[in-house]
C-alpha positions as CSV (number, residue, x, y, z in Angstrom):
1,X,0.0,0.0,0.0
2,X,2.5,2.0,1.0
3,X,4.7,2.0,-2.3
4,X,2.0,2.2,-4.4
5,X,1.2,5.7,-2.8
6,X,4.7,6.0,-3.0
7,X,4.5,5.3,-6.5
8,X,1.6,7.5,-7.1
9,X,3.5,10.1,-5.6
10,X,6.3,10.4,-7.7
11,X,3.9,10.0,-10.9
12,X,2.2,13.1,-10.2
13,X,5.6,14.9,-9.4
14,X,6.7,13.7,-13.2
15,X,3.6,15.1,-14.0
16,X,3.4,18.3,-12.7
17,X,6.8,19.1,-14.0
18,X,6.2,18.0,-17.3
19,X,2.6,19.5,-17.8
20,X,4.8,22.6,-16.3
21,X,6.8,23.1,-19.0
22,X,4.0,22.6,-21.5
23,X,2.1,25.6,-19.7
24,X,4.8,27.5,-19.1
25,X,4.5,30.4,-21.2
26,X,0.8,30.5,-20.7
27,X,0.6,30.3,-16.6
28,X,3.6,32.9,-16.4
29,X,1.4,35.2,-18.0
30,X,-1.4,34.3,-16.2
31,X,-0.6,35.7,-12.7
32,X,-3.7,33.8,-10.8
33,X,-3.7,35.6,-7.4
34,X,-4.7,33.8,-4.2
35,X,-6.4,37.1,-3.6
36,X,-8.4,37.1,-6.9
37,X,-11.8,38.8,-7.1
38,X,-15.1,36.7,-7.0
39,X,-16.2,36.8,-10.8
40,X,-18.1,34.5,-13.0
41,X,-16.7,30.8,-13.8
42,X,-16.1,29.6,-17.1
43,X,-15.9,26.1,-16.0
44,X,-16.2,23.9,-12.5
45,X,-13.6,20.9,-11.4
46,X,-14.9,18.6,-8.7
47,X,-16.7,22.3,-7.5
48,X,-13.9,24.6,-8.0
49,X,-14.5,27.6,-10.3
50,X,-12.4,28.3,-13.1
51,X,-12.6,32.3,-13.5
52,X,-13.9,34.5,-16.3
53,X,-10.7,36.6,-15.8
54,X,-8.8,33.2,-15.1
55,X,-10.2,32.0,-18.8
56,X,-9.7,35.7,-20.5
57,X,-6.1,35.6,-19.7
58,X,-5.4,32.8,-21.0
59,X,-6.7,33.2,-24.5
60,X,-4.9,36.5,-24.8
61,X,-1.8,34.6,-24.0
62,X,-2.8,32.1,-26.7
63,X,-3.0,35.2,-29.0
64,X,-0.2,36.7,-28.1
65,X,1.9,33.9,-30.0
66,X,-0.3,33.4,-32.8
67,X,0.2,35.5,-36.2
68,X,-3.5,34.4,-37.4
69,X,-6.7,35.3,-35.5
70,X,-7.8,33.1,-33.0
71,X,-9.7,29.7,-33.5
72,X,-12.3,27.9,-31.1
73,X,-10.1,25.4,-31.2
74,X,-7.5,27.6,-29.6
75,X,-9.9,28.6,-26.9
76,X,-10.9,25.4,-25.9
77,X,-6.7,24.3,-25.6
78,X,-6.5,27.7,-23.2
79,X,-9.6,26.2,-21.3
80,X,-8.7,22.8,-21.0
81,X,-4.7,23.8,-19.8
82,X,-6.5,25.9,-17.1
83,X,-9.0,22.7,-16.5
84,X,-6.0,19.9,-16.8
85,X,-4.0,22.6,-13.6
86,X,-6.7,22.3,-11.7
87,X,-7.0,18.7,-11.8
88,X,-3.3,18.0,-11.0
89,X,-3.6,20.9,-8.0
90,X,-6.6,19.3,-6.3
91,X,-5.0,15.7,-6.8
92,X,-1.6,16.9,-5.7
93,X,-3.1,18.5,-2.3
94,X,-5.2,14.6,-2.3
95,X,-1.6,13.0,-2.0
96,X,-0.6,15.6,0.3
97,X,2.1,16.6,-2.1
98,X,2.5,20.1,-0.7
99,X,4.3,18.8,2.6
100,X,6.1,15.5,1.5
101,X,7.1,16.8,-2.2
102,X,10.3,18.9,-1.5
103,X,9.6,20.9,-5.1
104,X,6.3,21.1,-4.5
105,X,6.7,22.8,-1.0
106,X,9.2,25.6,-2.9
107,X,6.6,26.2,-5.7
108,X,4.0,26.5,-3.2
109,X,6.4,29.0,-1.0
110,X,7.1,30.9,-4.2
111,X,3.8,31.3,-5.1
112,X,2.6,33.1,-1.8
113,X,5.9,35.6,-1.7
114,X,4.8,36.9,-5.5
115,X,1.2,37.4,-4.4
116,X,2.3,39.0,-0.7
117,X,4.4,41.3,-2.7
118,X,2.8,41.4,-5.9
119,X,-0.2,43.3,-3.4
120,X,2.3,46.2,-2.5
121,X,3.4,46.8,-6.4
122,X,0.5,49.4,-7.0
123,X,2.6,51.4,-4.4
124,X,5.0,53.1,-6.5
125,X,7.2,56.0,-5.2
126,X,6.7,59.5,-5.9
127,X,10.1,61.5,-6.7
128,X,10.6,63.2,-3.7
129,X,10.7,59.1,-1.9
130,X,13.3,58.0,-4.8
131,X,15.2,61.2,-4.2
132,X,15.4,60.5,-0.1
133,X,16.0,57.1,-0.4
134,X,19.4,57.8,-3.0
135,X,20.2,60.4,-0.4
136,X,20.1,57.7,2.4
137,X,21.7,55.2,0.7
138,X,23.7,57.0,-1.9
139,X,26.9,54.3,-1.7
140,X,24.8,51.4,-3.7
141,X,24.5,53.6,-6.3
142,X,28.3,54.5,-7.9
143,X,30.0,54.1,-11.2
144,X,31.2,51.1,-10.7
145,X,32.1,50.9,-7.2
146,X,34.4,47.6,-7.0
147,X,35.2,46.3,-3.3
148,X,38.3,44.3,-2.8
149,X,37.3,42.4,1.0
150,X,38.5,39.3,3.0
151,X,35.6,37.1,4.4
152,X,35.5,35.2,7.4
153,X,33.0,32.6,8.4
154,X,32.0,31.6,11.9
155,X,30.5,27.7,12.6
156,X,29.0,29.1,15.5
157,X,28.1,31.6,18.2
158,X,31.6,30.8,20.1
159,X,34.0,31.3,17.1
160,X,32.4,34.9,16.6
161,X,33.0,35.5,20.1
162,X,36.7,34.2,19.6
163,X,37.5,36.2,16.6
164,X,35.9,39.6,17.9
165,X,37.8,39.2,21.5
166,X,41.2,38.0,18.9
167,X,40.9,41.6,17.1
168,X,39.6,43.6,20.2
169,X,42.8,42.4,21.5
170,X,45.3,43.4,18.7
171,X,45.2,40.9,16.1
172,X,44.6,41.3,12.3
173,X,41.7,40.1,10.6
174,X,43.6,37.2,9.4
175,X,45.1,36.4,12.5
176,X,42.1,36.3,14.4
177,X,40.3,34.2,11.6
178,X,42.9,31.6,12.1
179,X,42.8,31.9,15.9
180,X,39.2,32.1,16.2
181,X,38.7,28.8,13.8
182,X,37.1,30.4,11.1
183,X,36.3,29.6,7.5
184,X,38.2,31.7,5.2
185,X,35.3,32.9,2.2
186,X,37.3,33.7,-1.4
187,X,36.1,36.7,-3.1
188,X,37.8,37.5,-6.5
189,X,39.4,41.0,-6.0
190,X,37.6,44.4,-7.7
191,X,34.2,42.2,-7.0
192,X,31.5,44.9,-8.3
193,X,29.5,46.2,-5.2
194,X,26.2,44.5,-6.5
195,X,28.1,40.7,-6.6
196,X,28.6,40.8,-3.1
197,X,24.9,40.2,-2.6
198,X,25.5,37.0,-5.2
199,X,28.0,35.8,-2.8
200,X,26.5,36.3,0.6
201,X,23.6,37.6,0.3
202,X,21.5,41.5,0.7
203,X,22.4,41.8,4.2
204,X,26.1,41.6,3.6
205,X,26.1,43.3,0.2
206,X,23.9,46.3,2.0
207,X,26.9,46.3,5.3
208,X,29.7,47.0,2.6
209,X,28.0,49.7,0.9
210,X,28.4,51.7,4.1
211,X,31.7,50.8,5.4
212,X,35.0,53.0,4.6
213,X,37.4,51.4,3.5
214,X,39.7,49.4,6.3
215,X,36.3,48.4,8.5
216,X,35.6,45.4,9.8
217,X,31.7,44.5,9.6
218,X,30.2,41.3,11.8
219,X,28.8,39.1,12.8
220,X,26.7,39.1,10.0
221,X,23.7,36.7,9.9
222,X,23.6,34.5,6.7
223,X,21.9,31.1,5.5
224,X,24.9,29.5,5.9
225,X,26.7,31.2,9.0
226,X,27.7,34.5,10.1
227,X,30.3,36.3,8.9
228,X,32.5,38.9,9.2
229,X,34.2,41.4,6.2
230,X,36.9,43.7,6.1
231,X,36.9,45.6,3.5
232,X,40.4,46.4,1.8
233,X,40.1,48.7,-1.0
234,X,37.3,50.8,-2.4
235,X,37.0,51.9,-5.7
236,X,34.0,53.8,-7.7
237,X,32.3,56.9,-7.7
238,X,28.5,57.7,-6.8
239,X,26.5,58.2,-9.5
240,X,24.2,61.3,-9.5
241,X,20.2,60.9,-8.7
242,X,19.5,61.3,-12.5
243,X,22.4,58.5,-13.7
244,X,21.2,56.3,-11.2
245,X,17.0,56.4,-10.8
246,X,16.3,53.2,-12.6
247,X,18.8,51.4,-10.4
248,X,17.3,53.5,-7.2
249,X,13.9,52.6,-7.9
250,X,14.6,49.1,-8.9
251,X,16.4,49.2,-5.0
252,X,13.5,50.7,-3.6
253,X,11.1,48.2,-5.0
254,X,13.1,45.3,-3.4
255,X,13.0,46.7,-0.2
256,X,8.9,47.5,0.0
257,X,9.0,44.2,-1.2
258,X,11.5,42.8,2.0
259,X,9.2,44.3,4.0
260,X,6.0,43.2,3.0
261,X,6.7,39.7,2.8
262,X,8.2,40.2,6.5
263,X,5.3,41.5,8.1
264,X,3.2,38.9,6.5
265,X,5.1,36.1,8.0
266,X,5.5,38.1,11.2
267,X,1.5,38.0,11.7
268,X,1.7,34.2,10.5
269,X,3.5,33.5,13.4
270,X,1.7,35.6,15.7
271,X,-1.3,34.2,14.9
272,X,0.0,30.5,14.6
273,X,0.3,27.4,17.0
274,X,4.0,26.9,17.3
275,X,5.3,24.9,19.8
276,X,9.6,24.1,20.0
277,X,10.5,20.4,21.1
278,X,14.3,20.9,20.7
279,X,16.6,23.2,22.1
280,X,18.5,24.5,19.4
281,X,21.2,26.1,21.5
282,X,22.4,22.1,22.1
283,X,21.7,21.0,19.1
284,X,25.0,19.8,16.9
């Protein structure tokens, strides 16, 4: 019983993926909301609605690759790919796929970040925000700016401790790094500001953008550690408001977007059950 569920399982996986890439051009267009408004249904599967808006979307997208006008029988494939994803959802959540299937799980978490932030995109900035926010934060937008840093990563809570008291106490970044136990992170030299967040991440990227050069940054919290950065040599010039407004707004838009998506998970948990069985303090 077991491995034929099993079995099941990993069918359905094969055939989301592959039904996937059929659709793919149509359901990236389509942009189904979880928040979507209550209109009229084209169509019902086992009691769900398909929606008018749902259906109207897809035939444009149809359309929208086709040089001749559009046939019936074009609207009835648009219809029956949004029919033929609504099968494979409801019998994906039968199976349970959403918390066994690891893929699944980071569709599904994908999914509800574009539609938490996708809500805040009608708030665009007016000038005068742009212009404040390049004043506040004028050193992630230069021309380039290229860092030269040494990283250093910490397995734990007690080897950040060891490095800060190593350089508190005299030593050199290096030398605490090797006395502290620390993982040395290779950057290529001249990295451009804007790579740093490729390498570890919008947290670090956003600490180097205001250091001077010969500062020492850390701990730093990362999905793989914390670390620390001293940053060697500085090179680039800030570009002026005007140069650099598609970047700034393209910045801006990031961060509403950050902080939407963490105040949605911060009332998730508020309002959630959560209860701890380990101590992660003693955990190895």
């Amino acid at each position: 019983m077991n491995n034929s569920r099993t079995a099941a399982r990993t069918t359905l996986a094969y055939a989301i993926a592959a039904f996937a890439a059929l659709g793919a051009a149509l359901f990236s267009v389509l942009g189904i909301s979880i928040n979507g408004r209550e209109m009229a249904a084209v169509a019902y599967v086992n009691g769900a609605p398909i929606l008018d808006a749902e259906y109207a979307r897809a035939r444009d997208t149809m359309q929208s690759g086709l040089a001749r006008a559009r046939t019936t029988d074009d609207n009835m494939r648009a219809l029956q790919i949004l029919i033929d994803e609504e099968l494979i959802v409801q019998e994906a959540l039968r199976l349970d796929l959403g918390r066994d299937d690891r893929l699944v799980r980071k569709n599904l978490v994908q999914a509800l970040i574009r539609s938490v932030t996708s809500l805040n995109s009608a708030d665009e900035p007016d000038e005068d925000e742009l212009r404040a926010f390049y004043e506040a934060e004028k050193s992630l937008f230069s021309s380039p700016r290229l860092v030269t840093i040494n990283v250093a990563r910490a397995a734990d809570g007690r080897a950040s401790q060891n490095f800060m008291t190593a350089l508190q106490g005299g030593a050199s970044f290096e030398q605490a790094r090797a006395d502290g136990g620390l993982e040395r992170v290779t950057i290529a030299p001249r990295a451009p500001l804007g790579k740093v967040s490729d390498y570890l991440g919008g947290s670090a990227r956003d600490a180097v953008a205001k250091m001077a050069q010969g500062d020492i940054a850390g701990p730093i919290a990362t999905g793989n550690g914390d670390i620390f950065i001293w940053l060697r040599k500085d090179e680039g010039a800030p570009l002026s408001f005007d140069q650099a407004r598609d970047s700034v707004e393209t910045e801006w838009s990031r961060r509403r977007d950050e902080q939407a998506l963490e105040k949605y998970i911060a009332r998730l948990r508020h309002n959630a059950r959560i209860k701890i069985i380990i101590d992660p303090e003693t955990e190895q």
